[in-house]
C-alpha positions as CSV (number, residue, x, y, z in Angstrom):
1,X,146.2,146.0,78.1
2,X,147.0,143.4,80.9
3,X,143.2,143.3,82.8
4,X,143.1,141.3,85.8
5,X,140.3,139.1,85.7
6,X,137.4,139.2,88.6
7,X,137.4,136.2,90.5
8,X,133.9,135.1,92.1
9,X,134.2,134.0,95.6
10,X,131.6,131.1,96.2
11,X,129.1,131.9,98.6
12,X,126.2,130.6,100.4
13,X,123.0,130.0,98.3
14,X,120.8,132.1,100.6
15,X,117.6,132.6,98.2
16,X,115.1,129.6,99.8
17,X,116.4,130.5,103.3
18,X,117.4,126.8,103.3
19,X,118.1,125.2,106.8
20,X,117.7,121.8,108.7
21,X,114.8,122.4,110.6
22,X,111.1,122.2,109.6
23,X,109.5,125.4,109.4
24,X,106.0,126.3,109.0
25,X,104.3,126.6,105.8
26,X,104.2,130.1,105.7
27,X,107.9,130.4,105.3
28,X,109.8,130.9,101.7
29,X,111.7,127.7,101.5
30,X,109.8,125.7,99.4
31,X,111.0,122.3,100.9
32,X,109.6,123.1,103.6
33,X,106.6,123.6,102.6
34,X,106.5,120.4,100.2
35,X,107.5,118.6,103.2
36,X,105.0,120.1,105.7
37,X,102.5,117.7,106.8
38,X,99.1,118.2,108.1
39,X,98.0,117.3,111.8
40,X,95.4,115.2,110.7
41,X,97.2,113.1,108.0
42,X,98.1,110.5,110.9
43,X,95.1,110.6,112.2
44,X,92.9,110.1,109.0
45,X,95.5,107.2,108.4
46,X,94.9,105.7,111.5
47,X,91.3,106.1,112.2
48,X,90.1,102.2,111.6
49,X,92.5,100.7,114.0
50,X,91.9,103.7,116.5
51,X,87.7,103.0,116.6
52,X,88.3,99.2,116.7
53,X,91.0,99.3,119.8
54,X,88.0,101.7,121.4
55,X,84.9,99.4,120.4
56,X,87.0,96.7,122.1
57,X,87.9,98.8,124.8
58,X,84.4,99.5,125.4
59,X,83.5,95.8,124.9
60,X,85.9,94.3,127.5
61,X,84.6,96.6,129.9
62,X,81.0,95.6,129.6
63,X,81.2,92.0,128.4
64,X,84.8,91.3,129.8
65,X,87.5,89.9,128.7
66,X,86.3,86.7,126.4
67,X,84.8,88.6,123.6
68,X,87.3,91.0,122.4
69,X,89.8,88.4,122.5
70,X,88.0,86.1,120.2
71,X,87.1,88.6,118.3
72,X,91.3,89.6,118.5
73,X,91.9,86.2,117.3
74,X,89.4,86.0,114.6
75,X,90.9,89.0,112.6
76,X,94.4,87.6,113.0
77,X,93.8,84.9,111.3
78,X,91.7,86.6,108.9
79,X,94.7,88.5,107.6
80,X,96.6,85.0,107.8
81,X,94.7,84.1,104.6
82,X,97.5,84.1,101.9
83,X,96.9,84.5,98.4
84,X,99.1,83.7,95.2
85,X,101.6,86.2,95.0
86,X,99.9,87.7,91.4
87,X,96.4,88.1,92.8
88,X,96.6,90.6,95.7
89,X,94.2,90.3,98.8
90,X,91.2,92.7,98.9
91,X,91.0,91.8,102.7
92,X,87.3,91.5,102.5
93,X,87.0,89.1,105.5
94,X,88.8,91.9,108.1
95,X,86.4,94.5,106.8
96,X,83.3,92.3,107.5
97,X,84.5,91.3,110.7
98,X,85.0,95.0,111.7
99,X,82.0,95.7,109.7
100,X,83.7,98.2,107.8
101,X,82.2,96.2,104.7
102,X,78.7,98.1,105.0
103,X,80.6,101.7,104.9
104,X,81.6,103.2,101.7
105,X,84.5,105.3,101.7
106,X,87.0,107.4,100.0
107,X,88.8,104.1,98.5
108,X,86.0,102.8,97.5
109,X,85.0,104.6,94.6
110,X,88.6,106.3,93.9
111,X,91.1,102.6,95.1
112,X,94.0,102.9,96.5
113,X,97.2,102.4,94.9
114,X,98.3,99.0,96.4
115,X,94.4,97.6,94.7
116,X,95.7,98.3,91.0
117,X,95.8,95.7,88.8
118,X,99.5,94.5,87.5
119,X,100.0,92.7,84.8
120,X,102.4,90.2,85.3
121,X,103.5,86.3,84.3
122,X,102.0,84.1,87.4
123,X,104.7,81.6,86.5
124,X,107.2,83.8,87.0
125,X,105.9,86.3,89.8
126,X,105.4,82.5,92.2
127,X,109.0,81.6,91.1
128,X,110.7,84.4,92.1
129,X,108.6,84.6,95.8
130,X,109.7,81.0,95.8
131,X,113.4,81.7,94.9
132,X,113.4,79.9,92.3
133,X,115.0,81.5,89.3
């Protein structure tokens, strides 16, 4: 009894519908509705810088231009306050000069993930931003 085997021919995996596009959530391929983001994710992320540029916005127009560039100035060299590489900046002095300080928010009470403490050596987290091995 000589059988012939049956030999599978490969085909297309077709069961998550998979293609290169992005598709709505409603559709059955389930990267893309990992991948799908929400219309307001960017603008949630965003939404500090965007009522500042307006509040200045609104200030050069009825004060001119002096203020809001000061003011520009002053928060650039806010964030040009450098910490030790081990002790991460809490960037306390932006938020009081944006007066985001007085608001208590979503990171607040929950942090955020670049506020988490790390343990590390300070010796050897200043030698290495230092290059020195």
């Amino acid at each position: 009894m000589n059988q012939q085997s049956l030999k599978v021919q490969p085909s297309e995996l077709t069961v998550l519908h998979a293609s290169g596009k992005v598709g709505m959530p409603t559709e059955e391929n389930c990267f893309n509705q990992l991948a799908h983001v929400h219309r307001l994710r960017d603008s949630e992320a965003n939404y500090n810088e965007h009522q500042y540029s307006l509040h200045m916005q609104m200030l050069r127009n009825r004060e001119g231009l002096g203020i809001p560039l000061k003011m520009g100035m002053d928060r650039h060299s806010a964030r040009q306050v450098g910490r030790l590489p081990f002790l991460p900046s809490s960037n306390f002095m932006d938020d009081v000069l944006t007066g985001r300080n007085e608001d208590i928010d979503f990171e607040d009470f929950l942090g955020l993930p670049e506020y988490n403490e790390h343990m590390r050596q300070p010796h050897a987290v200043v030698e290495k931003s230092l290059g020195i091995y």
